[in-house]
C-alpha positions in Angstrom: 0.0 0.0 0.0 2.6 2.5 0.8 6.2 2.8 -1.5 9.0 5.3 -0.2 10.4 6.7 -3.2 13.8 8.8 -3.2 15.8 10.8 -5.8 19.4 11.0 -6.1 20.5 14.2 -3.8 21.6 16.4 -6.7 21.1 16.8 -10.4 22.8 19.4 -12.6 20.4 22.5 -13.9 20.6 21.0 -17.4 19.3 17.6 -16.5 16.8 19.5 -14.6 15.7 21.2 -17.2 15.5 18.2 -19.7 12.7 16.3 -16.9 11.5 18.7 -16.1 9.1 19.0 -19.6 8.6 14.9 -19.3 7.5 14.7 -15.8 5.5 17.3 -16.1 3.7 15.8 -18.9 3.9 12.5 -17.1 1.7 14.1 -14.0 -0.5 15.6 -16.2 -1.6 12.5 -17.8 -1.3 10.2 -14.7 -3.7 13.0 -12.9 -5.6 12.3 -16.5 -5.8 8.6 -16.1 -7.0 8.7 -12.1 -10.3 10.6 -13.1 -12.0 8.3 -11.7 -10.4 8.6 -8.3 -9.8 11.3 -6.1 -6.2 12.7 -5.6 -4.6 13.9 -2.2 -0.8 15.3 -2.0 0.0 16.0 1.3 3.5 18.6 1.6 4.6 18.1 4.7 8.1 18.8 6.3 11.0 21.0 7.5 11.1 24.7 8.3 13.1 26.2 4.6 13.4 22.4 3.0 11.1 23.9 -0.1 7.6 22.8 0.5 6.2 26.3 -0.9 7.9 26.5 -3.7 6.8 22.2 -4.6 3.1 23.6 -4.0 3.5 26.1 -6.3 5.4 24.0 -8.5 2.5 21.3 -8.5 -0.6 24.4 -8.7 1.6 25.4 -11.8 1.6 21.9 -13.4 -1.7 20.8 -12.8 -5.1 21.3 -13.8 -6.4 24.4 -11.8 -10.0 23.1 -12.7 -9.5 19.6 -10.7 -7.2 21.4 -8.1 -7.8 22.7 -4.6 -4.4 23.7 -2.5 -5.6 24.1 1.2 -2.9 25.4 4.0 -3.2 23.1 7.0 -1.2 25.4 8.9 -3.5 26.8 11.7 -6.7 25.5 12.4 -10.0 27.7 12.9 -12.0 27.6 16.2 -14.7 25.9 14.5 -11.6 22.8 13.1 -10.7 23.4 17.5 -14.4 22.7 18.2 -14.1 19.5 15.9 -12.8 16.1 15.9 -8.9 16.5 15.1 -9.3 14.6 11.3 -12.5 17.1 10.7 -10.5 19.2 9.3 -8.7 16.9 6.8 -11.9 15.5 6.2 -14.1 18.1 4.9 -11.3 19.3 2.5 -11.0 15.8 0.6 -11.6 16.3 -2.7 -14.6 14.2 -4.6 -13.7 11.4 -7.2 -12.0 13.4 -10.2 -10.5 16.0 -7.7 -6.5 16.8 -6.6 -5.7 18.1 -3.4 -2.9 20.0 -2.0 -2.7 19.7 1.9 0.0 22.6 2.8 0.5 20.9 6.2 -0.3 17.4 7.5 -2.7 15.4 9.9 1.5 14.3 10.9 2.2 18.0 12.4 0.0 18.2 15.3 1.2 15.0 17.6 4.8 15.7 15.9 5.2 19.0 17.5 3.2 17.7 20.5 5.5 14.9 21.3 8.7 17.0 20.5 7.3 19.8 22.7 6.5 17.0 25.6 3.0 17.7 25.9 2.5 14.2 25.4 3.1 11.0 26.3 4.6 8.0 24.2 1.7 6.2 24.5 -0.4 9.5 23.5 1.9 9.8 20.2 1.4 6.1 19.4 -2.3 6.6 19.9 -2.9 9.6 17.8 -0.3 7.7 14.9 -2.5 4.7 15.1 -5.5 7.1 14.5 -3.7 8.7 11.4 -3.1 5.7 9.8 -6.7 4.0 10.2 -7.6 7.2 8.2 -5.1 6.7 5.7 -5.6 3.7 5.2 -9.9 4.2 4.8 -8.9 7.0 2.3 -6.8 4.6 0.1 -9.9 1.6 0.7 -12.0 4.1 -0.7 -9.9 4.5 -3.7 -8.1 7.9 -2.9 -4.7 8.1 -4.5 -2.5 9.2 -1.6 0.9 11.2 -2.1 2.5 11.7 1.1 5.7 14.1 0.5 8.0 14.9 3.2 11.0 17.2 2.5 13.8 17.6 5.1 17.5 19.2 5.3 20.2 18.5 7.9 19.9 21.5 10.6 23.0 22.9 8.9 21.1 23.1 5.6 18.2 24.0 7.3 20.2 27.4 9.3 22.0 28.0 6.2 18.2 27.9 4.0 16.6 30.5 6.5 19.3 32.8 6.6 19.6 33.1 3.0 15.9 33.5 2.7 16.2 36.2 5.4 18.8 37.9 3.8 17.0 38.3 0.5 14.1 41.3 0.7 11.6 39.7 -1.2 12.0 36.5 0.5 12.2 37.5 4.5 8.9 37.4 4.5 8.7 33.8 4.7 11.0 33.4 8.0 9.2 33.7 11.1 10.0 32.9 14.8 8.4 30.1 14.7 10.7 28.6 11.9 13.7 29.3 14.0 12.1 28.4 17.3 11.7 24.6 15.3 15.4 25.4 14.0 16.5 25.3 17.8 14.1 22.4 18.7 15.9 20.1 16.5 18.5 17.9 18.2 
């Protein structure tokens, strides 16, 4: 049900730029083909690792007719008042449909366990929870893309300074990316 698939660490810009055309094509027609399902790609990840720029990549590439990109970033007090996968759930797209989640149903116990607020057990528990959902979503036929994007803390300093640095990009870098910067062990 689930395949981890990695790329090699580094290409050169001009292979880059020669895949870039195919696999684009190649998503287009594989979102083509999966009409009959719906299609969730959840961005999830590191602080600077290049999650916005992949969403804007993939709203670029794809469809804007079968495609809704959502920010899972904060939830609203009526998401508090809620179930935690309410959120998640009312944002799935119908058969037909893509997805974006900016954010994962992964962050909440993630911080919460690295943070201490709770236990083991608690962590296990709310995993356990995450993956009887993903694994309804994919009984029902949902195509699930689960894309995680991470940098060694050096890469990770070195990303947030230079976005800092540059004026059109500082906005991007808040206190809570560095506060997750120093978090990191």
């Amino acid at each position: 049900m689930f395949e981890v698939a990695e790329i090699p660490r580094k290409i050169s810009k001009q292979q880059y730029r020669e895949e870039v055309p195919k696999l684009r094509e190649k998503l287009l027609f594989a979102v083509k083909d999966e009409r009959k399902r719906a299609v969730v790609i959840v961005v999830s990840g590191l602080d600077g690792a290049g999650k916005g720029e992949t969403v804007n990549l993939i709203n670029e590439w794809l469809d804007p007719r079968y495609l809704r990109t959502r920010s899972m970033r904060t939830p609203t007090d009526e998401e508090l008042a809620r179930p935690r996968m309410y959120r998640f759930w009312r944002a799935l797209p119908p058969k037909g449909r893509s997805a974006v989640f900016f954010g994962s149903w992964y962050s909440k116990p993630m911080a919460d366990r690295i943070a201490g607020r709770i236990t083991d057990t608690e962590y296990d528990q709310a995993l356990q929870r995450i993956r009887r959902f993903e694994k309804m979503l994919v009984d029902e036929g949902v195509v699930l893309l689960k894309l995680w994007f991470h940098l060694s803390k050096k890469q990770q300093k070195k990303r947030l300074k230079e976005l800092e640095k540059d004026k059109k990009t500082r906005w991007r870098v808040s206190k809570k990316d560095w506060q997750g910067y120093e978090s990191r062990d």
